[in-house]
C-alpha positions as CSV (number, residue, x, y, z in Angstrom):
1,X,9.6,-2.5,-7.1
2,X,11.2,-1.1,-10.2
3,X,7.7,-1.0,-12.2
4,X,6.4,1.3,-9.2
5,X,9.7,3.8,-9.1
6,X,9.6,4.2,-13.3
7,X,6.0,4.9,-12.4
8,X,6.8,7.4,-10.3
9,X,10.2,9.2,-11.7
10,X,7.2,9.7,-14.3
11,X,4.9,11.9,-11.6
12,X,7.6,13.7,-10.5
13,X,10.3,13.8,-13.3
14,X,9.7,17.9,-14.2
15,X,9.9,18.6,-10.5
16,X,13.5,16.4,-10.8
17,X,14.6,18.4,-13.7
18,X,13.8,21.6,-12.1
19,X,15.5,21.1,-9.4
20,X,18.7,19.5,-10.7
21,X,18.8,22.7,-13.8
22,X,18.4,24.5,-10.6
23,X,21.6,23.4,-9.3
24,X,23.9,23.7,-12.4
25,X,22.5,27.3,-13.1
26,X,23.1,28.5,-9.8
27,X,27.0,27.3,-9.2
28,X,27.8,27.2,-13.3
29,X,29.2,30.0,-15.5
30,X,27.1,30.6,-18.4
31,X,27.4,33.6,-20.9
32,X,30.8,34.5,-19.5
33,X,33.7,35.7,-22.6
34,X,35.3,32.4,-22.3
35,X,33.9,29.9,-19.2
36,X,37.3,27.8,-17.9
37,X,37.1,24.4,-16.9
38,X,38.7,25.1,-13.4
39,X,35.9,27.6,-12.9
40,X,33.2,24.8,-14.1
41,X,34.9,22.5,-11.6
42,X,34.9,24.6,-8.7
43,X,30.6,24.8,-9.5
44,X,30.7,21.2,-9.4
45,X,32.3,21.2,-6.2
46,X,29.9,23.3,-4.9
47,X,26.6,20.6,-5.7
48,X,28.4,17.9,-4.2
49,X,28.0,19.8,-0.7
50,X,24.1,20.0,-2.1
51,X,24.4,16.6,-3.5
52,X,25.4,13.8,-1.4
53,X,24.4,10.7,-3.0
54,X,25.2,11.0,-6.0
55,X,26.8,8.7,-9.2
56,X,29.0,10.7,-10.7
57,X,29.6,14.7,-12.1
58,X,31.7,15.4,-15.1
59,X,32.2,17.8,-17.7
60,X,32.2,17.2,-21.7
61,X,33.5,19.5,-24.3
62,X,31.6,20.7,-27.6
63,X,32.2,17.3,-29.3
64,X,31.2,15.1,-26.5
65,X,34.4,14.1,-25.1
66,X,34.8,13.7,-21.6
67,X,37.3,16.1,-20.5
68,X,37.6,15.8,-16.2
69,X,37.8,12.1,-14.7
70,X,34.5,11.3,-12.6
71,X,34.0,13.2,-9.6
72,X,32.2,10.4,-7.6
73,X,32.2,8.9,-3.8
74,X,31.5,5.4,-5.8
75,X,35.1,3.4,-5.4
76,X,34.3,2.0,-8.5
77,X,33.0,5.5,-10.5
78,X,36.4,7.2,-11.1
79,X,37.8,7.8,-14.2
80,X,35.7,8.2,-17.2
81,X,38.5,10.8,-18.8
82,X,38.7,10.5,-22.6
83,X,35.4,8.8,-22.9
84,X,33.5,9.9,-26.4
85,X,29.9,10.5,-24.7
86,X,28.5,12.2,-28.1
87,X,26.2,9.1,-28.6
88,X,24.6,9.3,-25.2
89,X,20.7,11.0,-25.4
90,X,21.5,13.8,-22.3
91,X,24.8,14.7,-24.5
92,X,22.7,15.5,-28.3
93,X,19.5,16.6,-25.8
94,X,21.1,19.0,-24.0
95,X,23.1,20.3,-27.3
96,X,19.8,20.1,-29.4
97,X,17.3,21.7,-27.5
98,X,19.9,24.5,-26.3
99,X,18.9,23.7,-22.3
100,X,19.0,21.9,-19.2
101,X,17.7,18.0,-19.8
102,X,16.9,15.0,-18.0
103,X,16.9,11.2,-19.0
104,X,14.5,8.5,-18.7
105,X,15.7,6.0,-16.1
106,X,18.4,3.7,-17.9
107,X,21.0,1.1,-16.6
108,X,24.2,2.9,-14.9
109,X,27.5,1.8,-16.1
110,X,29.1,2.3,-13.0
111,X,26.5,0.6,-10.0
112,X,24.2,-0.9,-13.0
113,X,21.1,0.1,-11.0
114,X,18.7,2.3,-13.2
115,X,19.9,6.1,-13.4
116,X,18.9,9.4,-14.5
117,X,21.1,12.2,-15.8
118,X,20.8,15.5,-16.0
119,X,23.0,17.3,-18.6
120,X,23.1,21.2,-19.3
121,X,25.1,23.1,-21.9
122,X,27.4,25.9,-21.3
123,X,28.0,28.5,-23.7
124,X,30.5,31.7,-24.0
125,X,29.3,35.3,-24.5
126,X,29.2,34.6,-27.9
127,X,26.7,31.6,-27.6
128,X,29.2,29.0,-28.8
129,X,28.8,26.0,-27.0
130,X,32.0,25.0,-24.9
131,X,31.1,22.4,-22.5
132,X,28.3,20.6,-21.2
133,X,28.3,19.7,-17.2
134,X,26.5,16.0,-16.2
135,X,25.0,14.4,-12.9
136,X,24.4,11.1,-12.8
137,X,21.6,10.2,-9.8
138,X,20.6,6.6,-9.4
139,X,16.4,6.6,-9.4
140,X,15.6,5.5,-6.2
141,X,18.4,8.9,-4.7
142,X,15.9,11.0,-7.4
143,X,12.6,9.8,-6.0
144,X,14.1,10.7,-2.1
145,X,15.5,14.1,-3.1
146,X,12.5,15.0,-4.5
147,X,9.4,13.4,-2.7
148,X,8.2,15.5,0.5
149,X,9.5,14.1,3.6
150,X,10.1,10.7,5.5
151,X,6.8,11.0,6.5
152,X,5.4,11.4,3.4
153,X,7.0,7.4,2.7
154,X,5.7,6.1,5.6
155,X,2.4,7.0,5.2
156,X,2.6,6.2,1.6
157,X,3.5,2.3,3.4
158,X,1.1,2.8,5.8
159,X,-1.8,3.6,3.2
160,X,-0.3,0.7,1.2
161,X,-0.9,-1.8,4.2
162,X,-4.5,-0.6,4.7
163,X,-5.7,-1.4,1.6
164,X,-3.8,-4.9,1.4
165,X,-5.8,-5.6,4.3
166,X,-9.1,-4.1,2.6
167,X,-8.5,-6.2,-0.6
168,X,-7.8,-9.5,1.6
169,X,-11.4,-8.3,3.0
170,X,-13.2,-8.0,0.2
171,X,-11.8,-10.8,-1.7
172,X,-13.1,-12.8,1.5
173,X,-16.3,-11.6,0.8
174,X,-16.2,-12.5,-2.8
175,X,-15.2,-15.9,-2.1
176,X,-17.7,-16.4,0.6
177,X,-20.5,-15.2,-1.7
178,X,-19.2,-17.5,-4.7
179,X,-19.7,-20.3,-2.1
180,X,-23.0,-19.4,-1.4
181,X,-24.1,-18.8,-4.6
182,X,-22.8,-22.2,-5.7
183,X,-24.1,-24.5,-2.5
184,X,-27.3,-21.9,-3.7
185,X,-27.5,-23.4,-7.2
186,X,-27.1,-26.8,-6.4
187,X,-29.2,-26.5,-3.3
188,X,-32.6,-28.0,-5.1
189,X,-30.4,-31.2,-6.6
190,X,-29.1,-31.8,-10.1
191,X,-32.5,-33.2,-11.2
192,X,-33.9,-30.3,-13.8
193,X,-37.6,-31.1,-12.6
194,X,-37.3,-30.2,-9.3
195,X,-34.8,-27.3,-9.7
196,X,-36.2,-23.7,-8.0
197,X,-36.2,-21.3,-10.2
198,X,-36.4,-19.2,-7.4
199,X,-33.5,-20.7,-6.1
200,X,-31.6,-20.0,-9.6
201,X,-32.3,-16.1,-9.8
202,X,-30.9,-16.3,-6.0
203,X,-27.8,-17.8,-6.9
204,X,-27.2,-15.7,-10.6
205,X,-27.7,-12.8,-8.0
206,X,-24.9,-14.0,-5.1
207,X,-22.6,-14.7,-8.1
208,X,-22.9,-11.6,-9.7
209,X,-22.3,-9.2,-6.9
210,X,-19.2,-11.9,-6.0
211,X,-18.0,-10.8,-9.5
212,X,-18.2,-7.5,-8.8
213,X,-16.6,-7.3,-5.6
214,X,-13.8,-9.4,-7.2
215,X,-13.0,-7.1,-10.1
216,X,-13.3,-3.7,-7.5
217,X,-10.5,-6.0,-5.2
218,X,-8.2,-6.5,-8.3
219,X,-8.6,-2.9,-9.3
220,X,-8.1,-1.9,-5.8
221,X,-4.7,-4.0,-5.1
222,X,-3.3,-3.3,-8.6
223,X,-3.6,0.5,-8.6
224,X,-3.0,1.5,-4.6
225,X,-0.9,-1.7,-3.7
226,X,1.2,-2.6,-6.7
227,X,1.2,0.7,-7.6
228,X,0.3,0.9,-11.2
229,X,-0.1,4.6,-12.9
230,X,-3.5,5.7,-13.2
231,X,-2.7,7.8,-15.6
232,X,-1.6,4.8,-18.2
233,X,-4.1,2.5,-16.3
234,X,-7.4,4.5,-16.8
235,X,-8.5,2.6,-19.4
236,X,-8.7,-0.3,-17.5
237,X,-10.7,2.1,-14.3
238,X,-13.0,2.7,-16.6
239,X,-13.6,-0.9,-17.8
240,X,-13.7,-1.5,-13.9
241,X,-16.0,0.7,-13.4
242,X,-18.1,-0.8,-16.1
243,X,-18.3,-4.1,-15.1
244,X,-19.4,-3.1,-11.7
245,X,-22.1,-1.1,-12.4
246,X,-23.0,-3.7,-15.0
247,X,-23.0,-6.6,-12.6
248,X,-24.9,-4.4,-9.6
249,X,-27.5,-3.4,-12.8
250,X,-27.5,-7.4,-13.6
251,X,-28.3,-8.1,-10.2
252,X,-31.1,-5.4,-9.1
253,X,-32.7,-6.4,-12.9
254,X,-33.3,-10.1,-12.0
255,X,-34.1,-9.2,-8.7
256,X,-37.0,-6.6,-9.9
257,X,-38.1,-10.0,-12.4
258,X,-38.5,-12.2,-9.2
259,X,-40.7,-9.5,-7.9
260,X,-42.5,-9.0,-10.4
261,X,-43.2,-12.6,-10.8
262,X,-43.9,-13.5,-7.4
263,X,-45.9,-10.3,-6.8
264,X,-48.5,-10.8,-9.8
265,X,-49.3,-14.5,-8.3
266,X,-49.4,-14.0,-4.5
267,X,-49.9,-9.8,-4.3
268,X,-51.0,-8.2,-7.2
269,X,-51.1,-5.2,-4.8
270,X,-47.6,-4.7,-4.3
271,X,-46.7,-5.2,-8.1
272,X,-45.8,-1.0,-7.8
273,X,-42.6,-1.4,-6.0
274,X,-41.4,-3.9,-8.5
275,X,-41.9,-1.5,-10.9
276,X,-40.0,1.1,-8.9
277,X,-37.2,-1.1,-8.9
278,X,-37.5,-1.2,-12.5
279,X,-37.7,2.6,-12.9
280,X,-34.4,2.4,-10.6
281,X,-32.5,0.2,-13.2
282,X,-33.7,2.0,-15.9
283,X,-32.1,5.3,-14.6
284,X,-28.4,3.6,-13.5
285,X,-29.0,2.1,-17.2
286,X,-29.2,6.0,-18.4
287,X,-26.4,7.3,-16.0
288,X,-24.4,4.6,-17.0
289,X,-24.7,5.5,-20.6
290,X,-24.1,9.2,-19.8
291,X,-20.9,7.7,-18.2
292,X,-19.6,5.8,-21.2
293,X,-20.6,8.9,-23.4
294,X,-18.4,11.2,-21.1
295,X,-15.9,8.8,-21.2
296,X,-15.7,8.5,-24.9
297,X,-15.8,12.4,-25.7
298,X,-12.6,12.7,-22.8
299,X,-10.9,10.1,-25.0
300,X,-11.3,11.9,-28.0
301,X,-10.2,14.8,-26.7
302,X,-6.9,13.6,-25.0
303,X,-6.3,12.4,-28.5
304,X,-6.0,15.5,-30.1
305,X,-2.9,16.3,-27.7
């Protein structure tokens, strides 16, 4: 899914540009009186034995200009010589910030899967820029080189499977509960007089905790199956979060009003533990304010950045 592999190029994208500006600063010249373009090539040659699946390396000169046809195993990447490339971001980056860059993911010209390039500027002794050397890596060779191992992946698709099957679990349990709750409701017959109110608070109850199972499900399969970042995402956690303490707060308050109403006519005796129920919503009421307060003060200060 190309959502999920922006998403994470994103986690791993400084490890990606360390390793690639590791790469050109080990087999580049850089410094020397006057680097030559045979002695830039022959570095190049070098990260293709380090490289295997790569797009395409070539070289541009202080203007942009593409000076050396692609070196690429893509039949359809060769060429490329002549090419003004002084429009493209990793050509002003690289000469801008004086350093080794990376892109964000864009279409490639030559495969037209999304790409990432990593561009580096080579100077003389005098610090005159002469060339800058490029890599072209599709996304989905970046997120291999750079993720752990094999194993890593298929755990990744194993963890991915078990909380499909969690979700499908849960949202079963929603569903059965809305059922409930509904049969519940209408349980005492349409007719207003002889409607349980009992029988209502029940059902307001089932329903509520069905709603709240639903929205931890859909927060569940968004985040850990579809893969969405939590990072950009937390907003929404939070309002998850939210909403499920509310509904669980919702349903233990009516419950402690059924006691409370069925204890004062039948035992007055045992009117304490509704109250201890109410003492219990109080305080979720108060941590859950503490939450929204922490919340809000974490906001403000990622704001400032």
């Amino acid at each position: 899914m190309v959502i999920r592999e922006i998403q994470q190029f994103a986690e791993i994208r400084y490890r990606a540009r360390a390793y690639l500006c590791y790469l050109f600063g080990r087999n580049l010249p850089n410094g020397l009186p006057e680097p030559s373009l045979e002695t830039i090539s022959l570095g190049l040659d070098k990260i293709t034995n380090e490289i295997s699946n790569f797009e395409a390396l070539y070289v541009l000169d202080h203007k942009g200009e593409q000076i050396i046809d692609n070196i690429t195993t893509n039949s359809g990447g060769g060429g490329g010589k002549g090419t003004n490339r002084s429009n493209k971001a990793y050509y002003y980056r690289a000469v801008r910030e004086g350093r080794c860059v990376l892109t964000d993911p864009y279409p490639s010209s030559i495969t037209n899967d999304l790409t990432v390039t990593a561009a580096t500027p080579i100077y003389n002794e005098k610090y005159e820029l002469k060339y800058v050397a490029c890599i072209d890596v599709s996304l989905v060779e970046i997120l291999k080189m750079v993720h752990p191992s094999p194993l890593y992946s298929l755990f990744g698709i194993a963890t991915k499977i078990v909380y499909s099957a969690f979700s499908f679990a849960l949202f079963l349990v929603a569903m059965f509960l809305f059922i409930q709750g509904v049969e519940s409701f209408f349980h005492s017959g349409f007719s207003l007089s002889k409607m349980d109110i009992k029988e209502m608070f029940e059902s307001t109850i089932i329903l509520t905790l069905a709603l709240a199972i639903f929205d931890l499900v859909k927060t569940i399969f968004e985040e850990e199956v579809l893969g969405r970042s939590h990072k950009e995402n937390a907003g929404g956690i939070h309002k998850t979060m939210v909403r499920f303490l509310g509904s669980i707060i919702i349903a233990l308050a009516i419950e402690a009003l059924m006691l409370v109403f069925k204890f004062a006519i039948i035992g007055p005796e045992n009117i304490l533990y509704a109250v201890y129920l109410l003492v219990g919503v109080t305080l979720l009421l108060i941590g859950l304010s503490i939450y929204l307060r922490a919340v809000k003060l974490k906001g403000n200060d990622d704001s400032d950045y």
